[in-house]
C-alpha positions, 0 to 999 in steps of 0.5 A: 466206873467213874463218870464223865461228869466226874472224870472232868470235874477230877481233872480240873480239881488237879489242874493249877492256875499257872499264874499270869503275865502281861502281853501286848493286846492282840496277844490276848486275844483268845486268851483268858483275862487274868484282870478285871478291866474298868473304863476309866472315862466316858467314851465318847468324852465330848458331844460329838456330831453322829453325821456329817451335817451341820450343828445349830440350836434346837430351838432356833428351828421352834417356829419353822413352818413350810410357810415361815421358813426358818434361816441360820447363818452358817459361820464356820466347818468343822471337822473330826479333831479340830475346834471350834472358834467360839461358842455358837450364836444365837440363829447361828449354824456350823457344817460339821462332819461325823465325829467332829465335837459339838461347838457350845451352845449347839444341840442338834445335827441336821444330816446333809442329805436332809438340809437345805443349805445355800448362799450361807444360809441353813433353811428348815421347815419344821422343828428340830428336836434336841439331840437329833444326831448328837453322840453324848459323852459316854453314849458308847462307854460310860466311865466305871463300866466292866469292860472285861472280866477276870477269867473271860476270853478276850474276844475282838470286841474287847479289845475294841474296847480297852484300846478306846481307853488307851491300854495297850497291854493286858494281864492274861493267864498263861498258856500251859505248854502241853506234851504230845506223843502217841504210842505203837509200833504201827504208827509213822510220823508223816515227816518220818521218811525212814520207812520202806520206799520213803512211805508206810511199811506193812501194816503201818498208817501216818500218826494223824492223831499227834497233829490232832491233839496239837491242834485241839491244844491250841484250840483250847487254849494251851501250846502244843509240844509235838514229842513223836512216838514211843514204840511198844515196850514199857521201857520206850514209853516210861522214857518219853514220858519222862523227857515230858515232865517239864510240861505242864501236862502231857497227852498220850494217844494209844496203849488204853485197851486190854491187848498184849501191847497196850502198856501206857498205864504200867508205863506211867507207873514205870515213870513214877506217875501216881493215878487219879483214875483210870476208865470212864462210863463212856464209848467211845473212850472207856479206857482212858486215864489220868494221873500226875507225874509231879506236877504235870497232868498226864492223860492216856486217851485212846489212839483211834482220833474220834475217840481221843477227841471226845475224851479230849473235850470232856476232861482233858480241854476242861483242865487245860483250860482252868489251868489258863485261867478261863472261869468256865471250863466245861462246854455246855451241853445244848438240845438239838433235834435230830434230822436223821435216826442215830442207831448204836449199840446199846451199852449197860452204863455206857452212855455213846458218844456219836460224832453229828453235824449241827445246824440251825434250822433255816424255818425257825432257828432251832438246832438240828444234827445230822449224825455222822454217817446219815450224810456223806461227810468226811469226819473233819465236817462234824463239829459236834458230839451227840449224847445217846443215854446208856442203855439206849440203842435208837433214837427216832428221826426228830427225837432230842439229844444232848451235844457238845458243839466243839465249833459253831453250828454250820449254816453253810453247805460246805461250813 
């Protein structure tokens, strides 16, 4: 049976760069960088005052003493955009205020809490080094410094950055368009009124999981396509996965198993998609599949959500992922200790995958999860997958494990 490791690393292998457009800044943000962006020009490009003070020579203040006091006369304000009238001249000062450039010949800021400024005249008692408050050209960005690179998400500190040089458009790979529907004759879509009283008939249960993969789409990085539910019948599901075929991938949820009904494989074959790999080395989730129906990915993942997310995160989001553009696909597993024992049912070859609430401790800063079900917590607070090995049934209180965190470790009662 395939592993996960190799399940992910097969998915990406069959998922192509989509290619790339350009956007306007804020529409990148979260998106992959399909560009590598350079500073074009130190930042700031002039020395600049850091405080709101005033600008004078360093070293008219080198005889100050309590008991010699020095003076400057102060000549003119300045302020952030405007211009100096001349250089600065000899015992001379300047009030200027934060951002407002340095006039020539000055090289020190005194703040104004820390001056001595009256009838015009600027007093200190003790020297001044140079450079005191003075922002030299690129103290922040120095020309020809990677600002962001090819493959890297832009995050709002990029666009900081690239809009200080002026750029208002970056090029970013393009978002795959991913197909969604679930499979079963017990499922209803929480829109869908057409049922017995305008709620669930017998047996029936509102299909959550469409709206799951959509957002775990759109968390990754892609844009989901809602497609409904296909009833149980090899015909119903190789026809919605046709109508699917213009995306660039497609998710199915439900049908993995080796019930009677359970026919979304066959029906990929009905619809003309070939097989890359079906059942993984994992539980939840043994069941899963992928293959290619021309140029769309299409995966089979189980139908119940906890599942479907873990196999979500360790094959499907890689390849949404390298289809947009991103240079690292795959979470990165992190150590964590555990503040609860985790028992499962130990599986020969199935490593389990148990759903676990991460935090930092407050004592150290180390990680530590709380599986689910040792608190009382509703599914939707986890955010993280624990890695038991195969074979392993237990894991003591303050033991380690590997984890996934799919959102940042919770610091917050409530995250």
């Amino acid at each position: 049976m395939l592993s996960v490791d190799d399940a992910g690393r097969q998915a990406i292998e069959k998922a192509p760069f989509l290619g790339s457009e350009k956007v306007e800044v804020l529409a990148a943000l979260g998106r992959a960088s399909a560009e590598d962006v350079v500073a074009a020009f130190n930042h700031p490009r002039w020395e600049k005052s850091a405080m709101d003070g005033f600008g004078f020579r360093a070293a008219d203040t080198a005889e100050a003493a309590p008991a010699s006091p020095i003076r400057l006369k102060i000549t003119e304000t300045l302020t952030a955009g405007g211009e100096a009238g001349g250089a600065l001249g000899p015992q001379e000062a300047v009030r200027i205020m934060t951002g407002a450039v340095m006039p020539a010949g000055s090289d020190a800021v005194v703040p104004l809490e820390e001056a001595r400024a009256e009838e015009g005249l600027l007093q200190f008692q003790v020297p001044v080094s140079v450079g005191q408050y003075v922002r030299k050209p690129g103290d922040e960005i120095r020309s020809g410094a990677r600002l962001l690179d090819r493959g890297e998400e832009v995050r709002p500190g990029h666009i900081e950055s690239v809009t200080t040089m002026g750029r208002t458009h970056l090029e970013v790979g393009r978002k795959p368009a991913v197909a969604v529907f679930s499979t079963g004759d017990e499922v209803v879509e929480p829109e869908d009124h057409r049922t017995v009283e305008g709620g669930l008939g017998h047996g029936q249960f509102y299909c959550s999981i469409n709206y799951y993969m959509a957002a775990l789409v759109e968390r990754a990085g892609g844009s989901p396509l809602r497609m409904g539910i296909a009833t149980d019948s090899l015909e119903a599901i190789a026809e919605r996965l046709r109508r699917c075929a213009y995306a660039d991938a497609v998710i199915i949820t439900g049908g993995t198993g080796k019930g009677d009904k359970d026919l979304v494989e066959p029906g990929m074959r009905e619809a003309g998609a070939a097989m890359v790999f079906k059942n993984v080395a994992m539980w939840p989730g043994t069941y899963s599949a992928f293959g290619l129906l021309g140029r769309s990915l299409v995966f089979n993942v189980p139908g119940n959500p906890s599942a479907a997310h873990i196999c979500f995160e360790f094959f499907v989001r890689p390849a949404l992922r390298r289809m947009a553009g991103f240079r690292r696909p795959f979470r990165e597993l992190r150590q964590v200790r555990l503040g609860a024992e985790v028992r499962v049912k130990p599986r020969e070859g199935l490593p389990n995958y148990v759903r676990g609430r991460v935090k930092h401790n407050p004592s150290d800063g180390s990680l530590v999860a709380m599986p689910w079900k040792s608190e009382l917590l509703a599914p939707s607070k986890m955010n993280a997958f624990l890695v038991i090995p195969a074979g392993v049934g237990r894991v003591e209180k303050g033991g380690c494990a590997a984890a996934a965190l799919f959102s940042p470790p919770d610091d917050e009662a409530d995250g």
